[in-house]
C-alpha positions, 0 to 999 in steps of 0.5 A: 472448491479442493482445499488444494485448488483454492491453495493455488489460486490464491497463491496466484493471485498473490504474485500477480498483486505483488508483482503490481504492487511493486511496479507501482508502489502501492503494495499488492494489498490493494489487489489482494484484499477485494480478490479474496472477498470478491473471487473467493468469498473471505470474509473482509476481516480475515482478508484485511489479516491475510493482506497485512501479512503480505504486504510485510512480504511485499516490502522485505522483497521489494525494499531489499532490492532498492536499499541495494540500488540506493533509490530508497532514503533511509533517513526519510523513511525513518521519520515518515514511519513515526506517522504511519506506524501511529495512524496504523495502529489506529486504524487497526484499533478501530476495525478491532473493536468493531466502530466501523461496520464491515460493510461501510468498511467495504465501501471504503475501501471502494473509494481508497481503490478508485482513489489509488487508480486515479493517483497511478494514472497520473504523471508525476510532478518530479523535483523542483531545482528553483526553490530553496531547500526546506530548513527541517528536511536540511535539520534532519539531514534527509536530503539525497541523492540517486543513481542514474546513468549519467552518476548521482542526482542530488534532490531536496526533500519539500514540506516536511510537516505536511508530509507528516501529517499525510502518512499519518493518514496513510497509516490509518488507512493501511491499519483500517484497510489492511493495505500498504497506502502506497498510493498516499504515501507516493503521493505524500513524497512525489507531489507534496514534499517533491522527491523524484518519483523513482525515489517517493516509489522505493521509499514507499515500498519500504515504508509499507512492511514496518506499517503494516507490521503495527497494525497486524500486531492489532489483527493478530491479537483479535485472532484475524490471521489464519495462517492457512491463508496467509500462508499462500498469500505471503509466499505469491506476494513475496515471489511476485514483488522480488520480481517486480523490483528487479524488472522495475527499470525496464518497464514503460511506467505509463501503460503499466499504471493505466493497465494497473488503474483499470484493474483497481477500478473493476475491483473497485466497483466490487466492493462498492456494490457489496458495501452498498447492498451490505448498507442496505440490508443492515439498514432493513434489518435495524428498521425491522 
């Protein structure tokens, strides 16, 4: 393939994953890292370096447009980056200095996308107005409100510790996986800690650049970012998630999250065949 064809193809690919990305939360790096080792053939970590990359351009081009509208919590966003941002440069530690195998990695990753399809498929639990409001989120001050039609809708942010602890998890993932763990960190905000999902979705978005931003810091350093393809890649993704953000409002969340898992479980199934045969011939190879 023409240096410039894969160009365009990749910079295609990028926007369609940034414009999922950011209609659903979870960041486009989880269409756009097994679309460069399946369609393209990248090998995983230069992938992984590539997606960083872009998932920071997901979040400058999404997030700007919610903190604008007032969807996003900036003070919640501040205190969950602590745990993400920690777990990321675990993560990120952990593929650079080669602990994890790439293709155990790849069957991870597998499993974190079936996992992420299942989570954008499901309806969410939404706040609840009979409970009492949580005393830390109320010593934080990280109670909100949100625009709507009819003016301001006050909510209470839930079980603060234990959302802590679950972006904790996310920023492993993102450092290990090269993604935003948007589909954690919604499920994080939406079902555990009870932020309205139109929130737990914009906080996300925002949430996802500065975790990624630590991880790729690791990447960098080991010399996983090749700029020829990151570049295609961030300017997709940038263009793609600018225009998920401003049509995010207009679109039928239901179908789009059915169409989006569909997409993820194909890929899924992807990476799993390649991690498992992967394991296989690692397995004769140290048999033989």
């Amino acid at each position: 393939m023409q240096v410039w064809l894969f160009t365009v193809l990749v910079g295609l690919g990028a926007f369609v994953a940034g414009f999922l990305g950011a209609l659903t939360g979870l960041g486009g790096g989880v269409v756009i890292v097994p679309m460069l080792v399946v369609l393209f053939g990248v090998d995983l970590p230069y992938a992984i370096g590539a997606s960083l990359v872009s998932v920071i351009a997901t979040s400058s081009g999404a997030a700007s447009a919610y903190v604008k509208e007032g969807y996003s919590n900036l003070r919640l966003a501040m205190v969950l980056e602590i745990a993400t941002t920690t777990g990321a440069l675990v993560g990120a530690a952990l593929v650079a200095m080669a602990f994890i195998p790439i293709p155990v990695l790849s069957v991870i990753f597998g499993v974190v996308l079936i996992v992420s399809a299942v989570l954008s498929s499901r309806p969410h639990r939404g706040p609840r107005t009979d409970e009492h409001p949580d005393r830390l989120a109320t010593w934080l001050r990280l109670h909100s409100s949100f625009p709507s039609p009819d003016g301001p809708v006050p909510y209470h942010v839930r079980h603060v510790p234990l959302g802590f602890g679950l972006m904790f998890l996310a920023g492993i993932l993102s450092g290990l996986l090269g993604i935003g763990s948007g589909a954690l960190k919604v499920l994080a905000m939406d079902f555990a800690m009870r932020i309205p999902f139109k929130v737990s979705t914009t906080t996300s978005n925002l949430m996802i650049g500065v975790t990624a931003a630590a991880s790729a810091s690791v990447y960098l350093g080991r010399g996983y970012i090749d700029p020829a393809l990151a570049l295609p890649v961030v300017l997709g993704v940038l263009l793609g998630s600018t225009m998920g953000a401003l049509v995010l409002l207009r679109l039928n969340s239901r179908v789009l999250r059915i169409v989006f898992g569909l997409v993820i479980v194909a890929l899924a199934l992807q990476m799993l065949y390649k991690g498992i045969v992967g394991i296989v011939l690692l397995s004769r190879g140290l048999h033989s």
